[in-house]
C-alpha positions as CSV (number, residue, x, y, z in Angstrom):
1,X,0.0,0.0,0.0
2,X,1.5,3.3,-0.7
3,X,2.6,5.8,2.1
4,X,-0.3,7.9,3.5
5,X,0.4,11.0,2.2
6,X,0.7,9.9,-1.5
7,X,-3.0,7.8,-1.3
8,X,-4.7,11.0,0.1
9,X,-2.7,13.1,-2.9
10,X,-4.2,11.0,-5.5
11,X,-7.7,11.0,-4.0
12,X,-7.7,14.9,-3.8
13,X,-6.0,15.5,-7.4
14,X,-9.5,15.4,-8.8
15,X,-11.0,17.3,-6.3
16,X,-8.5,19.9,-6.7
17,X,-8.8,19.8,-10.5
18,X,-12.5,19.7,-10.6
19,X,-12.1,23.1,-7.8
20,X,-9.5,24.8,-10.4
21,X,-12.0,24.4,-12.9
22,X,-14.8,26.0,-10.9
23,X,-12.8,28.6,-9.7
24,X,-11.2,29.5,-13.2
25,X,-14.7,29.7,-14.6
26,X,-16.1,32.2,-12.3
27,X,-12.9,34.5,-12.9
28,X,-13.7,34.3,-16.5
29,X,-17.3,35.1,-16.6
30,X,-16.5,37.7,-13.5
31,X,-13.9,39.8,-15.6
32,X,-16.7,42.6,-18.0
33,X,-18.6,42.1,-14.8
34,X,-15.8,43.4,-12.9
35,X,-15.0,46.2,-15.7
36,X,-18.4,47.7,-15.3
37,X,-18.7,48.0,-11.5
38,X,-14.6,49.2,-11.1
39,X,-15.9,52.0,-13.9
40,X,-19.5,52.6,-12.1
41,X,-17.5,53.1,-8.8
42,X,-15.1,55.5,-10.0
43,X,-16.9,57.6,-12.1
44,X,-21.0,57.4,-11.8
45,X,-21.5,56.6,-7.6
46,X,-19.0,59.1,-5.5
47,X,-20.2,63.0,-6.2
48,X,-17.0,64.6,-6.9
49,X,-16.3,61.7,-9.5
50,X,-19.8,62.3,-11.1
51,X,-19.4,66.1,-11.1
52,X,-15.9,65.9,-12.7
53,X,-17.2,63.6,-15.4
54,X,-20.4,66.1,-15.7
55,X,-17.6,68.9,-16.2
56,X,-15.8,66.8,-19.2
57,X,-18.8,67.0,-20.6
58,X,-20.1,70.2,-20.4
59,X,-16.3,71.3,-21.4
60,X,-17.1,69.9,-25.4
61,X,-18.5,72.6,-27.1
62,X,-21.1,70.8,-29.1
63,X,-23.2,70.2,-25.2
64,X,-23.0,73.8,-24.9
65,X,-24.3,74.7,-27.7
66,X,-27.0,72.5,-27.0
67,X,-27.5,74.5,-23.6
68,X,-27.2,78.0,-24.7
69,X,-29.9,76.9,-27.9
70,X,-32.1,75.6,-25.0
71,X,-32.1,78.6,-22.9
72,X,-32.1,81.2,-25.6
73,X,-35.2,79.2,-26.6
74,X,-36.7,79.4,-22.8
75,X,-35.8,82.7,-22.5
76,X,-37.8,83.8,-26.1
77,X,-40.8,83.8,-24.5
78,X,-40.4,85.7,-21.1
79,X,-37.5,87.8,-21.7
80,X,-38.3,90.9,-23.9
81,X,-35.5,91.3,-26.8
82,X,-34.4,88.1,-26.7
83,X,-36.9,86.7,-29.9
84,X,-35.3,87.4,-33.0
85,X,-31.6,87.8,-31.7
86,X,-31.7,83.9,-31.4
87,X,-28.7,83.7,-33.2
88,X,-26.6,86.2,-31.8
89,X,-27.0,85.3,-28.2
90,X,-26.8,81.8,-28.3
91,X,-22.6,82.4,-28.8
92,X,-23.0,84.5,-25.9
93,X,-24.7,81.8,-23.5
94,X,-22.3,79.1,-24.6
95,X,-19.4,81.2,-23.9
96,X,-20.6,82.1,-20.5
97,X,-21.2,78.4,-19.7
98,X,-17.1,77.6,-20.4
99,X,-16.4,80.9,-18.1
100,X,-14.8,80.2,-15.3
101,X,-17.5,82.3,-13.0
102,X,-20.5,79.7,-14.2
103,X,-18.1,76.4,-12.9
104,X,-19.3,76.7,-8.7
105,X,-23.3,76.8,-10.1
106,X,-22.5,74.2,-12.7
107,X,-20.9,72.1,-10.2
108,X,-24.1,72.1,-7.6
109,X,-26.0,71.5,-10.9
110,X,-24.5,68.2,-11.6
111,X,-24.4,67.6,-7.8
112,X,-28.0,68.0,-8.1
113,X,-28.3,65.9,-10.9
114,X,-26.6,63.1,-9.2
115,X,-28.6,62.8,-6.6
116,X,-31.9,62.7,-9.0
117,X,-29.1,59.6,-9.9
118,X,-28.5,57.9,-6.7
119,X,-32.5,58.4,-6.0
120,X,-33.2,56.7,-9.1
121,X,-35.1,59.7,-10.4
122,X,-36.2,59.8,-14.0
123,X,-35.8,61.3,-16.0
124,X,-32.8,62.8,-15.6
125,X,-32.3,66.4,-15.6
126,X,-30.1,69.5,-15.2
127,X,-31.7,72.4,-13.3
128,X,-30.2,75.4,-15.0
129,X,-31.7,78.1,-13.1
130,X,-28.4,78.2,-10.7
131,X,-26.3,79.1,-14.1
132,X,-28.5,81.9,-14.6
133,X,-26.5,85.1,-12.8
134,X,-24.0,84.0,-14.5
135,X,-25.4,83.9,-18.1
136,X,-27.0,87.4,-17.4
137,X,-23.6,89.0,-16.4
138,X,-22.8,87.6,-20.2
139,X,-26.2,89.1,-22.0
140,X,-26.0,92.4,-23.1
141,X,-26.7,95.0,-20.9
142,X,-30.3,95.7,-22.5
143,X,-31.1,91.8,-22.8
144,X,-30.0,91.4,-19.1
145,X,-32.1,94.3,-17.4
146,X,-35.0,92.9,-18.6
147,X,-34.5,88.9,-17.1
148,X,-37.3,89.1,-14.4
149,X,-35.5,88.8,-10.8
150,X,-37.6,85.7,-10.1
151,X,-37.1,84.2,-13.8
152,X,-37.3,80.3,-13.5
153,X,-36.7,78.0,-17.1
154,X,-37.7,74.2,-16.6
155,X,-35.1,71.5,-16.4
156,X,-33.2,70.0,-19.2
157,X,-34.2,66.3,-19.4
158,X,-30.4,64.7,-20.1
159,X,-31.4,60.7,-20.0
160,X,-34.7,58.5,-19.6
161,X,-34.3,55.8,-17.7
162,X,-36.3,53.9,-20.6
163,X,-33.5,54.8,-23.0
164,X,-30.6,53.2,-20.3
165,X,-32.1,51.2,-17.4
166,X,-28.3,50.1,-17.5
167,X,-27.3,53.2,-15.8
168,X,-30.1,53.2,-13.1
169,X,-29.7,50.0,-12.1
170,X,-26.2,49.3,-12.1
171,X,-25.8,52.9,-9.9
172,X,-28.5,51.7,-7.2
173,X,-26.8,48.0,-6.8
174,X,-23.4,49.2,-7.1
175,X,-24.0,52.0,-4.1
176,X,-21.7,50.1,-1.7
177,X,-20.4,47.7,-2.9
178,X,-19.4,48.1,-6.8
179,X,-15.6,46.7,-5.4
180,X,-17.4,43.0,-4.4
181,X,-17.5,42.0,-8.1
182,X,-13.4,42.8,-8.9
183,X,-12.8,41.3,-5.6
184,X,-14.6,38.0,-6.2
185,X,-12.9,37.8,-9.5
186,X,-9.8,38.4,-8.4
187,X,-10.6,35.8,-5.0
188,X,-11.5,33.4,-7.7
189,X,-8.4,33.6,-9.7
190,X,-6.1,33.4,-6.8
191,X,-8.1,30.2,-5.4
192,X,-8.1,29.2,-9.0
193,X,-4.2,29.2,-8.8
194,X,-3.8,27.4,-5.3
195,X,-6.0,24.5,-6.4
196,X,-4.5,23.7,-9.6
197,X,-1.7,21.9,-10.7
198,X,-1.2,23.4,-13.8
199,X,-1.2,27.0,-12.5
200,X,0.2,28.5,-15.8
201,X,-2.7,27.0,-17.8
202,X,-4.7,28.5,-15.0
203,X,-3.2,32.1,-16.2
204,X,-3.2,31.4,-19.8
205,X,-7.3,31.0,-19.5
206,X,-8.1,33.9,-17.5
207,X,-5.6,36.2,-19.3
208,X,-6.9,35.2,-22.9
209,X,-10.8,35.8,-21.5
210,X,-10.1,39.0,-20.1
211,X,-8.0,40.6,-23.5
212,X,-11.4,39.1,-25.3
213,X,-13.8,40.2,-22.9
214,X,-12.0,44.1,-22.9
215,X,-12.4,43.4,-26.8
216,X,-16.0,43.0,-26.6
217,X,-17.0,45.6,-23.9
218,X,-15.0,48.5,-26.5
219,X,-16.8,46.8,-29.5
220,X,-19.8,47.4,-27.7
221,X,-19.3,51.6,-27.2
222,X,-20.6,52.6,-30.8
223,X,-23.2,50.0,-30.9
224,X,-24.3,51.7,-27.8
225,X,-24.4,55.1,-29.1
226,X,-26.7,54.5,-31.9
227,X,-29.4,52.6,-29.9
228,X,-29.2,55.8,-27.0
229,X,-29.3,58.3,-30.1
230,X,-32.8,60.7,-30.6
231,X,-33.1,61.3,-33.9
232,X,-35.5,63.5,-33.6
233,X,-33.8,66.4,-31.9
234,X,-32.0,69.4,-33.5
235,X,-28.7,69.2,-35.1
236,X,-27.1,70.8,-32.3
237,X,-28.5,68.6,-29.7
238,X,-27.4,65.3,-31.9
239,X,-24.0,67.1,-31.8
240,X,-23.7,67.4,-27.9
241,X,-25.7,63.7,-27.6
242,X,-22.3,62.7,-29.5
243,X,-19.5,64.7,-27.4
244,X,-21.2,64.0,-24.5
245,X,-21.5,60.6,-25.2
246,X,-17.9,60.4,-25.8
247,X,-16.9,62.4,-22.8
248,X,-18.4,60.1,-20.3
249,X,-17.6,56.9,-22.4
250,X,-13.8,57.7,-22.7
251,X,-13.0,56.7,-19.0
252,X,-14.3,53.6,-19.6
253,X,-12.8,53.1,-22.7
254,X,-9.3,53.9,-20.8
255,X,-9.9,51.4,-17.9
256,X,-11.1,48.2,-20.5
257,X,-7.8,49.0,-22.5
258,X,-5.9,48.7,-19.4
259,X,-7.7,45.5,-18.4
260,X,-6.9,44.2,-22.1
261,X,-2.9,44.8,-21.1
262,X,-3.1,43.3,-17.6
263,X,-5.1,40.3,-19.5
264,X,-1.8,40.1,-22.1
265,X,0.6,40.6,-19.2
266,X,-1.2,37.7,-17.4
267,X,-1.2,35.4,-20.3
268,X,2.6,36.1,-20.4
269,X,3.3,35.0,-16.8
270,X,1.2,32.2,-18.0
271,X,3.7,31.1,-20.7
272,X,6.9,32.0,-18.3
273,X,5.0,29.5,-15.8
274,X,4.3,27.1,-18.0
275,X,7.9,26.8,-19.4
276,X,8.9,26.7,-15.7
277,X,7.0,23.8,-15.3
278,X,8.3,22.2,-18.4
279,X,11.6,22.7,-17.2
280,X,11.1,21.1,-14.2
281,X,9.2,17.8,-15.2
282,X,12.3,17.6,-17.4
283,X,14.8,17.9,-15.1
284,X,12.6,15.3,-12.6
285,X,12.7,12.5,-15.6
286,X,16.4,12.7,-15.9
287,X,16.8,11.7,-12.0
C-alpha cells in the first residue's frame, strides 16, 4: 500500500482539478462584470467623480451649444429682446457656460443631478436656473435688465431611464459595494491558482478571457451610441448627444484597455510559468 500521504494526494487530485476548474470559470465570466462596477465606482457613484465627469462634458463645445440653444429658446418667450436675436445670443450663452464664474453653479448642478441619480429619479435632468447670474452678467446689458428677478426655465431632461435602465440600475446595486465584483474575481483567480496543478494554464485562461472580454465591452461603445441616439432632436443637440456621449464613455474606454494589457501581461506569466513547469518535469525525468 503506498505511504499515506501519497494515497490522500491521489484522491484529492480530482477534487482539486475539478475546484481549479470551478474557480477558473467564475474569474472568466466575472472579468466585463468586474470592468463595469470598477468603472460605475469610480466615475457614476462618489459625487465629486460624477461632477468631474459632468464637467468633461459640459467642457465639449457641441453640449454647450446645446445649452445656450435651450435657454435662448426658454428665454424667447419671457424675456423681452431676446426673440429674434436667437442667433446672436446663443454664442454668448455658450461662452458664459465655459467661463470660469459659471463652474461653482455648474458644479451644484451636476451635484444636483446626481442625486436625481442615486435616488433613481427619472428622468434625468439639469436644473439650469443656478447658471442663470451668471449667463446674465454675459447678456447684453439691455437683454439682461429685462431677465425678471424671479425668472425660472424648466429642467433639461439629459437621459430617460427607458433609454438606459443600464445606468439606473447598475448605480443603485453598485451604491456600496461596486468593489465585491473585482474582488470575487480576483478571490477566484487566486483560489483558482492554489487549487491547480497546472497553474500556468490556469493564467493562460483567464488572461486570454479578459483581452477578449476588454475586446468586446470597446466593440460594444458605438453600438451603444446609436441605440441611445434621438433622432429626432436638433442638429445641435445630436451634436452634444455625440461629445457627451464620448466624454463620459472615454474613462471607460481607458480602464477596459488597461484591463486588455493586464489580460496580455497575465497570459505572459502564463507562458513563463508554464515553461517553468516544463523545465522542471524535465529535469525530474532525468533523476
Amino acid at each position: 500500500m503506498p505511504p499515506d500521504g501519497r494515497r490522500v494526494d491521489t484522491l484529492t487530485a480530482p477534487m482539486r482539478s475539478t475546484l481549479a476548474s470551478i474557480l477558473t470559470l467564475a474569474a472568466i465570466l466575472l472579468v466585463p462584470f468586474a470592468d463595469l462596477a470598477v468603472w460605475v465606482q469610480r466615475e457614476l457613484v462618489g459625487t465629486t467623480s460624477f461632477v468631474r465627469l459632468g464637467e468633461q462634458t459640459i467642457d465639449r463645445a457641441e453640449v454647450r451649444d446645446a445649452l445656450s440653444e435651450r435657454l435662448v429658446s426658454d428665454l424667447s418667450g419671457p424675456v423681452p429682446g431676446v426673440a429674434g436675436r436667437e442667433q446672436a445670443l446663443q454664442p454668448v450663452i455658450s461662452a458664459a457656460l465655459a467661463s470660469p464664474a459659471a463652474r461653482p453653479a455648474l458644479d451644484t448642478v451636476l451635484a444636483n443631478t446626481h442625486d436625481q441619480l442615486r435616488n433613481g429619479h427619472d428622468p434625468l435632468q439639469l436644473d439650469v436656473n443656478p447658471v442663470l447670474p451668471a449667463v446674465r452678467a454675459q447678456l447684453p446689458a439691455s437683454v439682461a435688465a429685462r431677465l425678471p428677478p424671479g425668472l425660472a426655465i424648466a429642467p433639461v431632461t439629459v437621459l430617460r431611464r427607458q433609454d438606459a435602465p443600464v445606468v439606473w440600475e447598475a448605480v443603485q446595486v453598485m451604491q456600496g459595494s461596486a468593489l465585491v465584483v473585482p474582488l470575487l474575481a480576483l478571490a477566484a483567480f487566486v483560489g483558482a491558482l492554489l487549487a491547480a496543478r497546472r497553474r500556468g494554464t490556469v493564467c493562460v485562461a483567464v488572461g486570454v478571457a479578459t483581452i477578449l472580454s476588454s475586446l468586446g465591452l470597446l466593440a460594444l461603445v458605438k453600438p451603444g451610441r446609436s441605440l441611445l441616439e434621438q433622432q429626432h432632436g436638433t442638429p445641435a443637440q445630436r451634436a452634444a448627444f455625440h461629445a457627451g456621449y464620448d466624454a463620459v464613455t472615454r474613462s471607460f474606454v481607458q480602464q477596459t484597455v488597461v484591463f486588455a494589457v493586464l489580460g496580455g501581461l497575465i497570459v505572459l506569466i502564463g507562458f513563463v510559468v508554464i515553461w517553468q513547469e516544463g523545465r522542471n518535469v524535465r529535469s525530474t525525468a532525468w533523476t
